[in-house]
C-alpha positions in Angstrom: -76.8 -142.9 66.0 -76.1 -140.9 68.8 -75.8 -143.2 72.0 -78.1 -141.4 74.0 -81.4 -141.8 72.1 -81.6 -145.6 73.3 -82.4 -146.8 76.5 -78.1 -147.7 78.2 -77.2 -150.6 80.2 -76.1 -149.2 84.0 -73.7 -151.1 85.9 -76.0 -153.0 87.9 -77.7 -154.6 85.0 -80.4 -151.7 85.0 -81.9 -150.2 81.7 -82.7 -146.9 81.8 -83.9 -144.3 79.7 -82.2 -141.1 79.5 -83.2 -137.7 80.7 -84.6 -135.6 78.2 -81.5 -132.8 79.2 -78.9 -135.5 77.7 -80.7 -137.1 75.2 -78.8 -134.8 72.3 -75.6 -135.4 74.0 -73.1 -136.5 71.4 -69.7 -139.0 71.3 -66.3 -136.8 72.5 -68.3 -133.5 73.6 -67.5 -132.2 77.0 -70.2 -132.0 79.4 -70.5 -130.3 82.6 -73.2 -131.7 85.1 -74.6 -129.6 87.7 -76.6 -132.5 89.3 -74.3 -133.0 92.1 -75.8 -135.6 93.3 -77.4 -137.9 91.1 -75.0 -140.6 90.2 -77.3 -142.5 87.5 -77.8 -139.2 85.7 -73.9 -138.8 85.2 -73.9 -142.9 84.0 -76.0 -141.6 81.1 -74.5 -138.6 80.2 -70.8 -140.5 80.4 -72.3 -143.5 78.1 -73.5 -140.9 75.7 -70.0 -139.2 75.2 -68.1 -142.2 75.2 -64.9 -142.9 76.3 -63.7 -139.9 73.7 -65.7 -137.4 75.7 -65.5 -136.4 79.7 -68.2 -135.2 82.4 -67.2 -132.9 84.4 -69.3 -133.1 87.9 -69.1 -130.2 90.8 -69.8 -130.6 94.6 -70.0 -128.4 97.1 -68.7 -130.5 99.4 -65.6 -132.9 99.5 -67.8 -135.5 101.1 -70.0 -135.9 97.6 -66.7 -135.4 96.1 -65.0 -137.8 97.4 -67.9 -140.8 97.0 -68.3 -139.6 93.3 -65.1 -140.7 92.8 -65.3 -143.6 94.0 -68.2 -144.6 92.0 -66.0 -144.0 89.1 -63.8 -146.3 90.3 -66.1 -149.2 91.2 -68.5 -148.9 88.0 -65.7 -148.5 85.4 -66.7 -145.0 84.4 -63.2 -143.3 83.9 -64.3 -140.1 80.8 -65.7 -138.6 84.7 -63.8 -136.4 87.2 -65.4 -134.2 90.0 -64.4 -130.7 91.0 -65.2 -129.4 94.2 -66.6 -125.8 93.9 -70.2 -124.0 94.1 -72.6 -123.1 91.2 -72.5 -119.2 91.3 -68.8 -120.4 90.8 -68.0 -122.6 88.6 -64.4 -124.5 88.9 -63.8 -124.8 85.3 -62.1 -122.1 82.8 -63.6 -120.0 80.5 -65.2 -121.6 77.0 -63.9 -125.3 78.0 -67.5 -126.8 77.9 -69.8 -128.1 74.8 -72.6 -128.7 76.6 -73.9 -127.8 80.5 -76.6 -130.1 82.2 -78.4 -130.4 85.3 -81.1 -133.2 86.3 -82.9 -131.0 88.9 -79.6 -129.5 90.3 -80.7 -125.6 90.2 -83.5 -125.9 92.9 -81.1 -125.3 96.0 -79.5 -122.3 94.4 -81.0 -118.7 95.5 -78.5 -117.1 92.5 -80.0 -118.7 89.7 -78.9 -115.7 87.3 -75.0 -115.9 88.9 -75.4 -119.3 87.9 -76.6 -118.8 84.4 -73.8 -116.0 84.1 -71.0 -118.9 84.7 -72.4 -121.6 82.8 -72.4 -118.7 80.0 -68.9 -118.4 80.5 -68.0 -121.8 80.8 -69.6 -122.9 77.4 -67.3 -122.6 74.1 -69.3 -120.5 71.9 -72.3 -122.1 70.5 -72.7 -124.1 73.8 -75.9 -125.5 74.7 -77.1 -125.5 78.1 -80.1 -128.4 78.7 -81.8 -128.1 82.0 -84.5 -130.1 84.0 -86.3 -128.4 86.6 -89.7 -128.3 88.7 -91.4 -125.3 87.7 -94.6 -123.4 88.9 -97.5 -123.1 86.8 -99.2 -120.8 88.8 -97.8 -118.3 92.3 -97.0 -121.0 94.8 -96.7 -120.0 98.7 -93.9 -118.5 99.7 -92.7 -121.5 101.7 -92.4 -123.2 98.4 -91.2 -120.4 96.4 -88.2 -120.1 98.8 -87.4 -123.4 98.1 -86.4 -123.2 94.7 -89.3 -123.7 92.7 -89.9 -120.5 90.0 -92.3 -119.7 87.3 -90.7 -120.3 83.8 -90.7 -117.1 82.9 -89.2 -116.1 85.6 -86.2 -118.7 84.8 -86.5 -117.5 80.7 -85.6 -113.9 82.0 -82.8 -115.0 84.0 -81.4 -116.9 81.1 -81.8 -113.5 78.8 -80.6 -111.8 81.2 -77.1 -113.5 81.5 -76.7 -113.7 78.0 -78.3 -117.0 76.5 -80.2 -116.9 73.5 -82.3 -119.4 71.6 -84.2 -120.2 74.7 -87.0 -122.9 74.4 -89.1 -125.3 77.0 -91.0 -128.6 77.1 -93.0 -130.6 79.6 -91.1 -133.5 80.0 -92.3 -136.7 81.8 -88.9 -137.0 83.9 -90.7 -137.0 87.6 -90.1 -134.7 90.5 -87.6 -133.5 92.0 -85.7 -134.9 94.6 -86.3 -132.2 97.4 -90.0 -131.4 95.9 -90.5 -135.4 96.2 -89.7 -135.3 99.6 -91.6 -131.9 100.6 -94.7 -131.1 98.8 -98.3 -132.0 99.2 -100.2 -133.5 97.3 -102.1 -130.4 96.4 -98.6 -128.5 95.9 -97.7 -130.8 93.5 -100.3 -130.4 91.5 -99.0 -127.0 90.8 -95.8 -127.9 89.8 -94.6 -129.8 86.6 -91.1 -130.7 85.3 -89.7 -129.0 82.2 -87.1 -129.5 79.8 -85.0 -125.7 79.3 -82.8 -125.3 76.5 -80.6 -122.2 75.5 -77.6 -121.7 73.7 -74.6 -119.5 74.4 -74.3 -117.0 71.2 -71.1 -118.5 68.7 
């Protein structure tokens, strides 16, 4: 069974289940994570490839770098290492990756497509690319808008539009983001909802 599909044991004695973006993640598959930040997101995605696979995270800046590593080092997590390098460019070569997640990790970028564009060329052929993200079901104010949150369509074309095919989405019952969390209303909110985006890169 792949070890994903069950609730995982975190290092502090936790149980948590996983995102739906790594819940087809399989033992020995590289994984790049996008979600800079979010440190029990990568715990799941490394228990699901096991020590015969490696996640690959990438920070912008050597600060997150440098405390991701050391949360390597003090949960026991060693199939991780951390890259410094932005999303629009991606520190990793070309067709390394099986499989390119993110756990609301898009939202700060204002090149979405440039970022769909590397994690296309990143992937081996066949690569699957499994997103999270707040999306807008209806035109949101352009405060909002500016902050990252799309339509889906909007974030379908992109993905055509750097290559991906296959292309598919599901409401997913994840929660919010963590900079829509901390900035929307309660009446914005109600116009957003998280979704699960899959695509795959052609083989």
């Amino acid at each position: 069974m792949n070890q994903a599909t069950i609730p995982v044991n975190l290092p502090d004695g936790h149980r948590q289940e996983p995102s739906p973006a790594i819940a087809t993640l399989q033992s020995g598959q590289t994984v790049l994570d996008l979600s800079s930040s979010d440190s029990t997101y990568r715990t799941l995605a490394a228990t699901a490839v096991g020590e015969d696979g490696h996640i690959i995270g990438v920070a912008a800046t050597p600060d997150v770098v440098a405390q991701a590593r050391e949360d390597v080092v003090l949960n026991g997590f060693y199939n991780m290492s951390f890259r410094l390098g932005e999303l629009d460019y991606l520190p990793v070569a070309d067709q390394t990756v099986d499989v390119i997640i993110s756990h609301y990790g898009l939202h700060p970028s204002s090149a979405k497509t440039q970022v769909f564009r590397e994690a296309l060329r990143a992937l081996k052929p066949g690569g699957h690319l499994a997103l999270v993200e707040m999306v807008a079901t209806q035109v949101l104010p352009e405060d909002v808008e500016e902050g990252g949150v799309l339509m889906l369509d909007d974030i379908e074309d992109m993905l055509r539009a750097a290559g991906f095919d296959h292309i598919q989405s599901q409401s997913t019952p994840s929660g919010r983001g963590p900079r829509q969390a901390s900035t929307l209303n309660g009446a914005i909110e109600e116009l957003v909802t998280p979704v699960l985006i899959e695509a795959a890169k052609p083989a």
